[in-house]
N, C-alpha and C positions, 0 to 999 in steps of 0.2 A: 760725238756722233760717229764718227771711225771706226773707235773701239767698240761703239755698241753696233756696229758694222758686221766688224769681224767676229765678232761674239755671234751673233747670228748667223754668218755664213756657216762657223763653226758645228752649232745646231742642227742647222740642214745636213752637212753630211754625216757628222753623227745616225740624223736619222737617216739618210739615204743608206748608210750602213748597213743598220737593222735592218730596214725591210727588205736589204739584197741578203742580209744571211738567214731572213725565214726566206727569203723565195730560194734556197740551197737544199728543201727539204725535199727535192724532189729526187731523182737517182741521176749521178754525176756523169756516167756512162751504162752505155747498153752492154756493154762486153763485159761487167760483172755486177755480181747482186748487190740492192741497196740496203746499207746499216745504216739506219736513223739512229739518231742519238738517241730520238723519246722512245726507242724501243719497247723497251723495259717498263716504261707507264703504260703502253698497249698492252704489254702482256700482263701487265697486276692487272686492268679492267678486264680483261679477259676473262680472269679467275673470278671477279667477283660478280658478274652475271650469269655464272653457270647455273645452272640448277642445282639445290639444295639435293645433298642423296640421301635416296630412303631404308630404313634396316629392309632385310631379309630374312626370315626363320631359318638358319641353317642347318637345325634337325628335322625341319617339316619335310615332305616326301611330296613335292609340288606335280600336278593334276597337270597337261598342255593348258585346258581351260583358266588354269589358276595364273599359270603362264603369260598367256597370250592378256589376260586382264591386267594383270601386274607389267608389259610392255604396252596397252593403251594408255594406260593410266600416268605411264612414265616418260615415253618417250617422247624428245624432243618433237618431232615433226608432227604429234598429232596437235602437240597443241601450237603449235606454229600456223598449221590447218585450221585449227578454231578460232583464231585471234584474226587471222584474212578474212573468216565465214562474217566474224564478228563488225571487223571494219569494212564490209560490202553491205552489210546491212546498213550500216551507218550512211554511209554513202547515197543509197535507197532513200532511205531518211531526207538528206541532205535534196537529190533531187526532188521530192515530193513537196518538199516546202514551199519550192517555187509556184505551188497551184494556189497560196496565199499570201494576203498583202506583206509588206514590210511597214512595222510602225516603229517611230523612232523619236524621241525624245530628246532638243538641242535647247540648249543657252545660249544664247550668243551675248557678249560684253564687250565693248570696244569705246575706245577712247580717241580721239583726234584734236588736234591742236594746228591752227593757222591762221594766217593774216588776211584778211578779207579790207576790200577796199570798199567802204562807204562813205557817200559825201565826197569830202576834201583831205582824206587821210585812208591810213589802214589800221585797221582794227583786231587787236588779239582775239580769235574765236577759240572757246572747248569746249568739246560737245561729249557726251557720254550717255552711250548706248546699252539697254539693256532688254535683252529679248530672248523671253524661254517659249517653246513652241513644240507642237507636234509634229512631227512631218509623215506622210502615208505615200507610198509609190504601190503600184499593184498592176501587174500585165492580164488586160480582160481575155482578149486569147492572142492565139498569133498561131493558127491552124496547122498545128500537131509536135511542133517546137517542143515544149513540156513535154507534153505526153510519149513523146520518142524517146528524150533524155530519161522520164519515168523507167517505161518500159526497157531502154538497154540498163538501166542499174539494178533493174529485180532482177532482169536475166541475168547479168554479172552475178548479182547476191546467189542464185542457184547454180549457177558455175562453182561458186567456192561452196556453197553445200556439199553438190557433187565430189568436188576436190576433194574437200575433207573425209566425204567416206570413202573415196580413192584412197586417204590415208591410211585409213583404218583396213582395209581389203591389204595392202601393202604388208602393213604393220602385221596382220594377222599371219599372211602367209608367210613374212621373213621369220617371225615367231616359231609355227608350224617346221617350216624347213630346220632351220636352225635346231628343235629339238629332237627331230628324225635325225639327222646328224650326229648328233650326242649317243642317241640310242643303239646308230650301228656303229659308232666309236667302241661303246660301252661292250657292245654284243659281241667287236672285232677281237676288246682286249680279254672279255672272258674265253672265247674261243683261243684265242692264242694261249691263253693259261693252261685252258686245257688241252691243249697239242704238247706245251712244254711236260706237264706233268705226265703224257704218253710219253714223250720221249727221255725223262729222264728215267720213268720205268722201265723201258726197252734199253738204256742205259743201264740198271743194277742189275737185270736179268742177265744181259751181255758177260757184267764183271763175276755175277755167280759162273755163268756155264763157261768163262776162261778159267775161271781158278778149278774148276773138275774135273780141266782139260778138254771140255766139248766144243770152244768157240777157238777162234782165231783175234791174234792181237789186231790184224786189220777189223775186225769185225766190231772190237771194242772199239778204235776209232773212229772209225762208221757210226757208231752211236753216240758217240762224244761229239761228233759234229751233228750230228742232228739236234743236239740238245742245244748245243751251241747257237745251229742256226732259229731253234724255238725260240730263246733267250733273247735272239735280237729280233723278229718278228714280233715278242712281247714287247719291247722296249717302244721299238715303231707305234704300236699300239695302244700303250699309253702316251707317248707323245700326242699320237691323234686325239685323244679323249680329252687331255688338258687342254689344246686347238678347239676342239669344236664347245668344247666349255666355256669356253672366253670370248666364242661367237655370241653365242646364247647370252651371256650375263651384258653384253655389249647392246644387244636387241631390247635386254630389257632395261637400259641405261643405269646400269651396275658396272662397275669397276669390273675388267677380265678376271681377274683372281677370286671374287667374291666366294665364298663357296656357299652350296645346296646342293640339293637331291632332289631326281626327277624321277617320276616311275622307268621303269626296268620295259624292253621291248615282250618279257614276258606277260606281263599285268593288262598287256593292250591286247583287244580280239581285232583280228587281222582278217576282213572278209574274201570271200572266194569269187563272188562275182559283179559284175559291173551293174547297178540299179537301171539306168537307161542306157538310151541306144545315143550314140553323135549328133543326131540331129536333135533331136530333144536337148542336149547341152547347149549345142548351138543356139538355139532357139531362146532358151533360157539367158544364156548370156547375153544376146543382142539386148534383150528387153530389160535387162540389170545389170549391166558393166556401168560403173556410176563415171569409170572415165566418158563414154559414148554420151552417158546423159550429158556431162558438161559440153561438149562440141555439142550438144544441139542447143546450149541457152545457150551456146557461144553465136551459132546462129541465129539465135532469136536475139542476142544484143543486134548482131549486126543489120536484121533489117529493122530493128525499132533506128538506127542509126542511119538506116535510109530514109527515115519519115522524117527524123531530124533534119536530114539535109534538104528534103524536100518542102520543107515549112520556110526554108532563105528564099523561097522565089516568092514567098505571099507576105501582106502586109502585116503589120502588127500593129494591136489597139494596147493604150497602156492611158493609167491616168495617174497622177500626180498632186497631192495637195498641201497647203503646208499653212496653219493658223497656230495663232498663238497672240500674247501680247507685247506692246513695244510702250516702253518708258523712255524717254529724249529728257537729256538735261545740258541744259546750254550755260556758257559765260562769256561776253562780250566787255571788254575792257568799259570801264566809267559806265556801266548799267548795271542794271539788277538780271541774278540771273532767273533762267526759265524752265519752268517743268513741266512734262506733259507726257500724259498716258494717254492707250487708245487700242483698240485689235487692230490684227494685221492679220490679212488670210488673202492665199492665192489657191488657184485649184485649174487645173489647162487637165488636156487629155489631146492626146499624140497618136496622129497616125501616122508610120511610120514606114514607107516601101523602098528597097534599096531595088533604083532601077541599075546598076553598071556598076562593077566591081572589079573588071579584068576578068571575067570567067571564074574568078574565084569559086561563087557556089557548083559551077560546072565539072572545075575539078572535083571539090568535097564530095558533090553527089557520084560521081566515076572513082574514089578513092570506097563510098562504102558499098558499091555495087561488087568492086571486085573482092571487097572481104566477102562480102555475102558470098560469092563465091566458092573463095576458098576457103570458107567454113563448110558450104556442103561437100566439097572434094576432100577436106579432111574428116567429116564422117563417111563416106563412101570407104575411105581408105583403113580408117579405123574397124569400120564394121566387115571387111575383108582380114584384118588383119588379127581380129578377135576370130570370126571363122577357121583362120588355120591356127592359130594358137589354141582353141577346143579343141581340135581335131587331132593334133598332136599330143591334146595332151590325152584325152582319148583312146588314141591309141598306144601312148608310152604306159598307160594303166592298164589295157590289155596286155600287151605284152609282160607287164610287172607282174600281173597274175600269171601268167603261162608260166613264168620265170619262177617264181616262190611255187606250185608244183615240181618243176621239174629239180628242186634246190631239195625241196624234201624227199623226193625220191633218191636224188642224186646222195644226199645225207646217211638215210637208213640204206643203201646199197653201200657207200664207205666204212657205216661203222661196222655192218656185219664182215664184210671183207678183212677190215682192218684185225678182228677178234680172229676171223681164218685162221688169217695169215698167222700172228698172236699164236695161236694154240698148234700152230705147225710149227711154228719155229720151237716151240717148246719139245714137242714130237723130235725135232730132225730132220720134218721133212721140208724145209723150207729154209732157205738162205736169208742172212740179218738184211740183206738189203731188200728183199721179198717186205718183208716189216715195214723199213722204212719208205719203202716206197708207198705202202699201203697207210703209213701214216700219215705222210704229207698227201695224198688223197685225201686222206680224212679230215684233214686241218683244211684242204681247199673247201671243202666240202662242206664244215662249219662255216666259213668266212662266208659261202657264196649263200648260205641259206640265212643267213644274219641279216646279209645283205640286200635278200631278195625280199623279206619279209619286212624288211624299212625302207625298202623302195615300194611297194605297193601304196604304206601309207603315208609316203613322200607324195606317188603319183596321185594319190585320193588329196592329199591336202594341194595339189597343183592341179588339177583337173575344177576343183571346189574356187581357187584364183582365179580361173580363168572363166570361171560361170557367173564366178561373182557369189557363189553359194557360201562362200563365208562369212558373208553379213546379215547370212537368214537363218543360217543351220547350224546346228552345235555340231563341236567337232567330237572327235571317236571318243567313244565312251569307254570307261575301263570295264575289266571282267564282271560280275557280280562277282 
């Protein structure tokens, strides 16, 4: 006995061991980071729930539109969106049921054994029970209990509608931006190309008129840097274009490196003026931001979650019943034993009033008054804060137009200058830096009209976000 003693004691700390070196999986101190050991099993299940990835045409010459559908279609979060939209519905479900009974189908089998005293002795008893049955529960009302719980889960179920085309409005515009981005990458690094290619020609011109004797060896330096500094302006500029590439293939849940081909900012028509006024935006957007629609079924959960609370101060009627039949098999020592069938049925109905609780439903009902609350103060706040996001954006699209005029203007005054200058320096009547200064005009002068002409259809795809008009309207269409 001793030894089967300590043999035991042994066991026990054994396991008091175990369970103190899983409870060690927590982080040992705050003052540096935790390294579990299972690390490395979190991070293989990591890899194997990612999403499967899909090819790409990498000689296709991809449309925004074809774009923005190859990022619904891919990216994580919409369908993160559809699977919440999905289990809200469920949930709907789940409440609604409660407007019908529950039937339930039991066995019951059971067995007993004991001494019973009759007579002048005690008697071995075994009794064996066996009873299969229906059972039915069902709540007749209980004055707006259900139908509150109903109604906050369909308004939840159009909350995540909403959400979901929030997704989708999100998804479109980060799309949208993301390949406006590209375009005046694209636009930056062909204008840089072509400033380099001005200045290494203003470069071999340099080298013919020193060797004739007409220039100065500073003057070939002077254009030596200028090429110089084209070279690394190019470089900048293809760095950005690889950058904003890798945004774009990331939006569409592609690998950054992926390669394709998107239209060119030349292939898009780029409009002149604004179709409506701010207020008509405005307008538009209150009635379609599908965020604003969710806060108001957020609202509408919360006062169905007021009727909820308000159905604890009234009674509830419920009935209950349960038949079925019951077989009894007996054995009593020195007798014969006995069998006997028969139905068994109960059936009660429950009225049910909770007079004293501690205030309990008092609180509940003052817990969903104040959401009520502050669900309409978060639409009030929301639909202020959609109003100056219109309005801004509004106006950064006026401005974006005012801007791409003055970018063209500013354009065809550089390049004619720049040719001037050009055919004077050729003349003699004009100093090499006369040139160069008139090229780097010209090169600003590219960049700013590249720029101004992918911001208009930046600010048209950001004005179209904040209206909500991107879940109604196709976006720009290319030339014919």
């Amino acid at each position: 006995m001793q030894a089967m003693g300590i043999h035991i004691r042994r066991c026990l700390m054994l396991l008091l061991c175990v369970l103190h070196a899983h409870g060690q999986d927590t982080p040992g101190s705050f003052a540096r980071p935790w390294n579990p050991q299972h690390q490395s099993e979190f991070a293989q299940n990591s890899l194997t729930v990612r999403a499967q990835a899909y090819a790409i045409d990498a000689n296709h010459t991809y449309t925004l539109a074809e774009l923005i559908d190859l990022a619904e279609s891919h990216n994580p979060e919409t369908r993160a969106a559809w699977e919440n939209a999905k289990a809200r519905a469920e949930t709907f479900g789940i409440a609604r049921s409660a407007l019908y009974p529950t039937i339930s189908a039991l066995v019951l089998a059971r067995t007993s054994r004991q001494n019973t005293l009759y007579g002048a002795g005690f008697y071995q008893d075994t009794v064996n029970l066996l009873q299969p049955a229906i059972n039915l529960n069902y709540l007749i009302f209980d004055f707006g209990g259900r139908s509150g719980a109903i109604a906050a889960a369909k308004a939840d179920l159009f909350a995540a509608d909403f959400f979901f085309n929030d997704i989708h409005r999100q998804i479109i515009y980060a799309t949208s931006a993301s390949y406006y981005r590209l375009l005046n990458a694209m636009g930056q690094q062909a204008a840089a190309e072509a400033t380099l290619l001005n200045a290494r020609t203003i470069e071999k011109n340099t080298q013919a008129r020193l060797d004739r004797g007409l220039a100065t060896l500073p003057d070939l330096l002077e254009a030596q840097a200028a090429s110089a500094q084209a070279d690394f302006d190019l470089q900048a500029a293809l760095g950005a274009v690889e950058t904003a590439h890798g945004d774009l293939a990331t939006t569409l849940s592609l690998a950054p490196g992926t390669p394709f081909q998107v239209q060119n900012i030349g292939e898009l028509a780029v409009p002149d003026l604004v179709a409506d006024t701010a207020d008509e935006a405005v307008d538009r957007a209150l009635a379609q931001r599908p965020d604003l629609m969710e806060r108001v079924a957020n609202l509408r959960s919360a006062e169905a979650n007021i009727q909820q609370a308000r159905s604890n101060y009234m009674p509830s009627l419920s009935v209950s019943a349960w038949a079925g039949l019951q077989q009894d098999h007996g054995q009593r020592d020195l007798y014969v034993s006995q069998t006997a069938g028969r139905e068994s049925w109960t059936a009660e109905f429950r009225l049910q009033w909770t007079l004293f609780d501690g205030s309990r439903r008092e609180h509940i009902l003052a817990e969903a008054n104040a959401q009520r609350a502050k669900a309409r103060a978060d639409i009030d706040a929301l639909r202020d804060q959609i109003s100056d996001e219109v309005w801004r954006a509004y106006s950064d699209l006026k401005t974006a137009l005012r801007q791409k005029q003055a970018a063209a203007a500013l354009l065809a005054s550089a390049d004619k200058f720049y040719a001037a200058a050009l055919k004077s320096y050729d003349l003699g009547l004009r100093s090499l830096l006369d040139v160069v200064s008139a090229q780097r005009g010209l090169a600003q002068a590219r960049s700013a009209d590249v720029f101004a002409r992918t911001q208009v259809l930046t600010q048209i795809s950001n004005l179209a976000f904040r209206t909500a008009d991107v879940l109604r309207t196709p976006v720009p269409k290319t030339r014919p």
